[in-house]
N, C-alpha and C positions, 0 to 999 in steps of 0.2 A: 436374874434377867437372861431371855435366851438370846444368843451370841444373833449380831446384823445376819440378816441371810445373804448371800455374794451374789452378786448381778450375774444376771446371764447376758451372754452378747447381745444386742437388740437386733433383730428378726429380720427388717427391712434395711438391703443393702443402702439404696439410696430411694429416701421417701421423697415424695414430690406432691403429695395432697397438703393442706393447710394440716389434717390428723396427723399425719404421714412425720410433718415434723415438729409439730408440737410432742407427739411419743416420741419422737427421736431426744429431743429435749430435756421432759421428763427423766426419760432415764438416762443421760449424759449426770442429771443433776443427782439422779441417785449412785450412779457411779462414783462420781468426785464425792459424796459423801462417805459413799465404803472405803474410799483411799484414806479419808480421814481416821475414819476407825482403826486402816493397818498401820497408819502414821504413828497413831497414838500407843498401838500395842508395840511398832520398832523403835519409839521415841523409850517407851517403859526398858525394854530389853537391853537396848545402848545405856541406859543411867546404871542400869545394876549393874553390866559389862565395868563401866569408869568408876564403878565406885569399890568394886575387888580391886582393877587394877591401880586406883587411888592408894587402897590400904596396903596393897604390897608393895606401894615405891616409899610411904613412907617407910616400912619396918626394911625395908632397903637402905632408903638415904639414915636411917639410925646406927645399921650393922656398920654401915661406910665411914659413919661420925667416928665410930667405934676403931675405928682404924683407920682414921688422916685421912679418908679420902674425902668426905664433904665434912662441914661447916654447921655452925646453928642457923646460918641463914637458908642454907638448903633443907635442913629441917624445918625452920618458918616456911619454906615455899610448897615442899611437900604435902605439910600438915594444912595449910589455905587449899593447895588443889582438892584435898579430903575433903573439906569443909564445905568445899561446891559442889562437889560429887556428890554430898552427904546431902547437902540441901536437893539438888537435883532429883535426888531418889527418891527425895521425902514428897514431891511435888502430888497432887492430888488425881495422881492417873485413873484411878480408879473411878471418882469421877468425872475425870474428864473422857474415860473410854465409855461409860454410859452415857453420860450426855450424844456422844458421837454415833454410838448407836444408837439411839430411842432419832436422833435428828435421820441416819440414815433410814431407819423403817418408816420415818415417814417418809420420806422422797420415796420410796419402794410403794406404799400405799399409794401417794400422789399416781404412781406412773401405773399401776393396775388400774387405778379406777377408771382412770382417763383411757386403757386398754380397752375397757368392758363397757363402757358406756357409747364407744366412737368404732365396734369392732369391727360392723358391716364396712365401711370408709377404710379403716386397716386394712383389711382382707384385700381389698381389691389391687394396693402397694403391690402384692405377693404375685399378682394376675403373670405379668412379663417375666419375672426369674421362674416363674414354676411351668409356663411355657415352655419356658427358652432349656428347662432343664427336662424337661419328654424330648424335647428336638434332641436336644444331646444323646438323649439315653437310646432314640431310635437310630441315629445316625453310628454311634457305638457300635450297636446291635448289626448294622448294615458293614460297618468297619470288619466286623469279628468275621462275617460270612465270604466279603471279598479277601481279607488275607486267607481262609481255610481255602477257597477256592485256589489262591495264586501260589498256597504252598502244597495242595494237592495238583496243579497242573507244573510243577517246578519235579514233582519226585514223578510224575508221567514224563515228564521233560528227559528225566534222566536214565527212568527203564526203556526209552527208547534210545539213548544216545550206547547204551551199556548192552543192549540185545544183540548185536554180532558180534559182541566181542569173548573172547575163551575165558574162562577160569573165575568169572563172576556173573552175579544174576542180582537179579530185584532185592536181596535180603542183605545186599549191602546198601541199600539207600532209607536210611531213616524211616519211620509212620508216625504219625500222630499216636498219643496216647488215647485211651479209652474216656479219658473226662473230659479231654477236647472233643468228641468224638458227639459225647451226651451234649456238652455245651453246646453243641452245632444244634441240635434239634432243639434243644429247650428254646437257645434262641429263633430259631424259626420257627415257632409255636409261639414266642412272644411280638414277632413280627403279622404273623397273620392277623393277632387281637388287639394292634394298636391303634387302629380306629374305634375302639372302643374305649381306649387309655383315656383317664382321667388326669386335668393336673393336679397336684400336691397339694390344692388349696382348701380349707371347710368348705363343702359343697353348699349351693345353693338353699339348696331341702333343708341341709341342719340349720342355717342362717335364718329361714324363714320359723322354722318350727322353735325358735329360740328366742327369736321378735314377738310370735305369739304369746311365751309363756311370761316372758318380763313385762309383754302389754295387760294379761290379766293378774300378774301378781300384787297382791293390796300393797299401796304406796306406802311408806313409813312416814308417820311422823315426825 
């Protein structure tokens, strides 16, 4: 059987359509199933852990019999811990790790379908954070040009403050390096074109020509 696939974070920070949180749902309930899975693979690891160190405390409390320091009783208690260790190990993980899996891909199935069948409603969740994140990225961009400007008018500040005076010039006051330099233009080449900037979301076009193709595909029986 191939191993649960592991959840990816879900997409929409906070949904607020009726789809928005039933996906939210969805995958919350495929999540708590994959924790199941890693339960049952640290529940397996810890038994085999307890049941080496089961075996070396009995052949421990025996060396100890061996020399006055424990008891038959302490060999009875030794040998019971073994006995539960032993049973513990023996427990049927194997399936109960598939069981845990086969239940988490469904929950995963569950939370796709309900993805692909409600996607247009989805998409639109995305509408305000992928906004909010061009505001960011052009204010950034306005960020990067007001500090180059205030640390190019900071070292003009200083070859004027250092021009009457003897024994130094301009080439003791720091310059920008050559990548900051490219950065400045690249960014004000990405500034001229952000009226044209798209947000981060499936555009409209592919949403419609996708509604198309699901609405002519033959239905299954």
């Amino acid at each position: 059987m191939q191993p649960a696939m592991t959840p990816t974070n879900f997409p929409i920070l906070k949904p607020s359509t009726p789809a928005g949180k039933r996906a939210a749902e969805l995958h919350q309930a495929w999540v708590d199933q994959y924790a199941r899975v890693e339960q049952v693979d640290a529940d397996h690891r810890a038994s085999q852990d307890d049941l080496i160190s089961a075996e070396a405390a009995v052949q421990d409390t025996l060396s100890r019999r061996e020399l006055g320091d424990a008891d038959d009783a302490d060999v009875k208690a030794a040998e019971g811990a073994l006995a539960d260790a032993t049973a513990a190990s023996n427990a049927p993980r194997q399936e109960q790790a598939i069981a845990a899996g086969q239940a988490a891909e469904r929950r995963r199935a569950e939370y796709e379908a309900f993805v692909n069948d409600n996607l247009d409603e989805l998409v639109t969740e995305l509408d305000a954070d992928a906004k909010a994140a061009v505001d960011a990225l052009v204010k950034g961009a306005e960020a990067f040009l007001a500090g180059f400007d205030a640390y190019q008018s900071c070292r003009e500040s200083g070859q004027a403050l250092i021009s009457p005076a003897q024994l130094i010039d301009g080439q003791s006051i720091p310059v920008l390096e050559g990548a900051v330099i490219e950065a400045k233009a690249v960014v004000e080449r990405f500034l001229e074109d952000r009226k044209g900037m798209n947000v981060p979301v499936p555009e409209e076009r592919f949403l419609r020509w996708r509604r198309s193709q699901l609405a002519d595909a033959p239905q299954g029986g």
